[in-house]
C-alpha positions in Angstrom: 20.3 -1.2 9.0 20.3 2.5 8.7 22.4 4.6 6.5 23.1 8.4 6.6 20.5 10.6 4.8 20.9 10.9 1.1 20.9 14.5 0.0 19.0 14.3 -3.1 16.2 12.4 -1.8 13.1 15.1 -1.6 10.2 15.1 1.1 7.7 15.5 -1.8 9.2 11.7 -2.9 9.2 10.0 0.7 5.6 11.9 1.2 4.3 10.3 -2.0 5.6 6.4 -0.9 3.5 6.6 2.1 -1.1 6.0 2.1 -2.0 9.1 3.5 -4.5 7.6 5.4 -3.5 10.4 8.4 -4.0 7.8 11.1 -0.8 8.8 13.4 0.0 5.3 13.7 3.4 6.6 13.1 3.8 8.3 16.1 4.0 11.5 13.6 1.3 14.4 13.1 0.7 13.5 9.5 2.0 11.4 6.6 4.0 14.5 5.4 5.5 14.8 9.2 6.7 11.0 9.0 8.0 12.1 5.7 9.9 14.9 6.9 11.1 13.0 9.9 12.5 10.2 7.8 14.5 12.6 5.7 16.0 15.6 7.7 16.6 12.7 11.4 16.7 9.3 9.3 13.5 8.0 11.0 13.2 4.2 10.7 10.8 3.6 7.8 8.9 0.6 9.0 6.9 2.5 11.1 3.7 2.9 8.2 1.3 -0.2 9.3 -1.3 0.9 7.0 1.6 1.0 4.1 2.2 -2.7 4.5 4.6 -4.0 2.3 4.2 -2.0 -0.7 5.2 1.3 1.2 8.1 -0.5 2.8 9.0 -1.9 -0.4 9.1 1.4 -2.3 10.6 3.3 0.9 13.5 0.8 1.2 14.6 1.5 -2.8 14.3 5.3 -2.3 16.1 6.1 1.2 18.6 2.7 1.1 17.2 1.8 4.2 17.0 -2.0 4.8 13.8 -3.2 7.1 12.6 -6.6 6.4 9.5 -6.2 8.2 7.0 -3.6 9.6 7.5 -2.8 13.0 5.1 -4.1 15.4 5.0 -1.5 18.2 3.0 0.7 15.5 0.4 -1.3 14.4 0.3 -4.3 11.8 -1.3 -4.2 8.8 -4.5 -5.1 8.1 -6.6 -3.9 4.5 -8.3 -0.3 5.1 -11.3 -0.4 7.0 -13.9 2.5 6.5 -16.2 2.9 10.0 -19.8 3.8 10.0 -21.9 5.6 12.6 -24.7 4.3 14.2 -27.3 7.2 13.3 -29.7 5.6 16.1 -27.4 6.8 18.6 -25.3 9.5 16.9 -25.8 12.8 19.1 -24.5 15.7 16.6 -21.7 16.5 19.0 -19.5 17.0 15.5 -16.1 15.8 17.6 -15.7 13.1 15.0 -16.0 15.8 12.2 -13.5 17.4 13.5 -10.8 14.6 14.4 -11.8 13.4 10.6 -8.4 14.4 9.0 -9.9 13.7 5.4 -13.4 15.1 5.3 -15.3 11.5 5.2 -18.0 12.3 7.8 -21.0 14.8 7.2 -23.0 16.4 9.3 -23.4 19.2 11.8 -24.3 20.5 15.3 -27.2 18.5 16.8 -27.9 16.4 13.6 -27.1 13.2 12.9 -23.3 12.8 11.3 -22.9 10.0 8.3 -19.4 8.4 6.6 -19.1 8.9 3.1 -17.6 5.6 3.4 -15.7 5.8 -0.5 -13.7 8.6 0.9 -12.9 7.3 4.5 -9.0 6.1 5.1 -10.0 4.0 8.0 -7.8 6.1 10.4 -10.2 5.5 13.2 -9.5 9.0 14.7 -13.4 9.3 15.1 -13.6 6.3 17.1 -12.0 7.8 20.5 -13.6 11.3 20.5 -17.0 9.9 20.0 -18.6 10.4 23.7 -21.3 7.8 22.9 -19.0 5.1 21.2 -21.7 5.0 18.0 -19.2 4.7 15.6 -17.2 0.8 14.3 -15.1 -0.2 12.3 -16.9 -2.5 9.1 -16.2 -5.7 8.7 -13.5 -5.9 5.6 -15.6 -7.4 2.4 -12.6 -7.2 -0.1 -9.7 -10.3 -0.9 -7.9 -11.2 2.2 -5.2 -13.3 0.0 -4.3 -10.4 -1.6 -1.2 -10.0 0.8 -0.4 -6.3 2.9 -0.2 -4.6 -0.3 -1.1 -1.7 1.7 -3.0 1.6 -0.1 -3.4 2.0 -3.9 -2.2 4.4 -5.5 -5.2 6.0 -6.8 -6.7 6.3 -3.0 -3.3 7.9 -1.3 -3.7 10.6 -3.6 -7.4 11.5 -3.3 -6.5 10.7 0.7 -4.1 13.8 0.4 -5.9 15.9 -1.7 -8.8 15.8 0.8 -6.3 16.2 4.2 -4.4 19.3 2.1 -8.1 20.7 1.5 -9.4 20.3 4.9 -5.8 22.1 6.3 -6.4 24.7 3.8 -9.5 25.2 4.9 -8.2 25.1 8.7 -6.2 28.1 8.2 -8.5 30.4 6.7 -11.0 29.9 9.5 -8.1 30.7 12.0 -7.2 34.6 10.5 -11.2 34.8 10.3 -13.0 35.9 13.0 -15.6 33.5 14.3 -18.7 34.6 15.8 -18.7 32.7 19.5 -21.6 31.3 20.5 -23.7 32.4 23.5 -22.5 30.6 26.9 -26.4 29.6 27.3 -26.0 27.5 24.1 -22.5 25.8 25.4 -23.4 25.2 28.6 -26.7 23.7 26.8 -25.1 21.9 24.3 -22.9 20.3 26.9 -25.8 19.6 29.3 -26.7 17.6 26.3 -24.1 15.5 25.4 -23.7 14.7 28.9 -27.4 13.8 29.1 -26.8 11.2 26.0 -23.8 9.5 27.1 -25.8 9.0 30.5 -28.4 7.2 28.9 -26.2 5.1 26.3 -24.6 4.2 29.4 -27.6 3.1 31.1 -28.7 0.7 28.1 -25.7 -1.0 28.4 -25.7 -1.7 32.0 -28.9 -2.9 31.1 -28.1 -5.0 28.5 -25.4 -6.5 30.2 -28.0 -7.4 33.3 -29.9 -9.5 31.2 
């Protein structure tokens, strides 16, 4: 059931009710977009799968909005899941860097990337960009009984502070002048990435022969 928007409620307060994991489950560009969305259009507020019901418990007492369950056509819950890369096969390529919205993965062009696995939201952004498909989801080691109690507390906020750094630090790079790098070292870098992926490729065909 949906009810019309209630002035005094704040985008900082729906903002704060939600992980911050950043995954765009939602459908929304970031857990502050969902956030705005809900307030200013009265966006349904099941839509937070890595929330589970602790987010929809605490978004249902602040908006009056009444949604007994999560929605299933945007994900269903399951306890946050860090990846890890597969340094064997990791090419430097930095396109999970990138797509990282909270600064969990290290590295840089041509060397081998690693998860800081304490800080990772389990967004699984990386996962899709990476041309070589070295990077999983870990196997979850923590209390399955414990219910969908979604993200603590504790880890939504140092998930935010980390995204609000890394947009920070976005922004200044875009009014700064970047030195561009020589086409030879593109087109080289390309050549190989393209080169890699050809030969992960190849073990697997392999693999699957056998």
């Amino acid at each position: 059931m949906f009810v019309d928007p209630t002035p005094d409620i704040s985008v900082d307060s729906v903002d704060a009710c939600l992980p911050q994991t950043q995954c765009m489950r939602c459908e929304f560009a970031s857990c502050l977009a969902y956030a705005q969305a809900i307030v200013s259009q009265n966006t349904a507020i099941n839509r937070c799968s890595p929330g589970g019901s602790r987010t929809l418990a605490l978004l249902e007492t602040l908006t009056g909005q009444t949604c007994s369950q999560l929605d299933p056509a945007f994900g269903v819950y399951h306890p946050a899941r860090p990846v890890e890369i597969d340094e064997t096969l990791c090419i430097g390529c930095t396109l999970c860097i990138k797509a990282c919205p909270v600064d969990a993965i290290l590295g840089s062009a041509r060397v081998m990337h690693t998860v800081v696995t304490a800080e990772c939201s389990g967004c699984d952004l990386c996962i899709p960009v990476c041309p070589v498909d070295c990077i999983k989801t870990t196997s979850f080691k923590g209390n399955t009984r414990a219910g969908d109690k979604g993200v603590c507390e504790s880890k939504s906020k140092r998930y935010r502070a980390r995204f609000v750094g890394k947009q920070k630090r976005q922004s200044v790079g875009t009014n700064t002048p970047q030195p561009q790098p020589l086409l030879t070292e593109s087109a080289t870098r390309q050549s190989e990435i393209a080169a890699s992926v050809a030969r992960i490729q190849d073990k697997r065909l392999r693999r699957s022969k056998r």
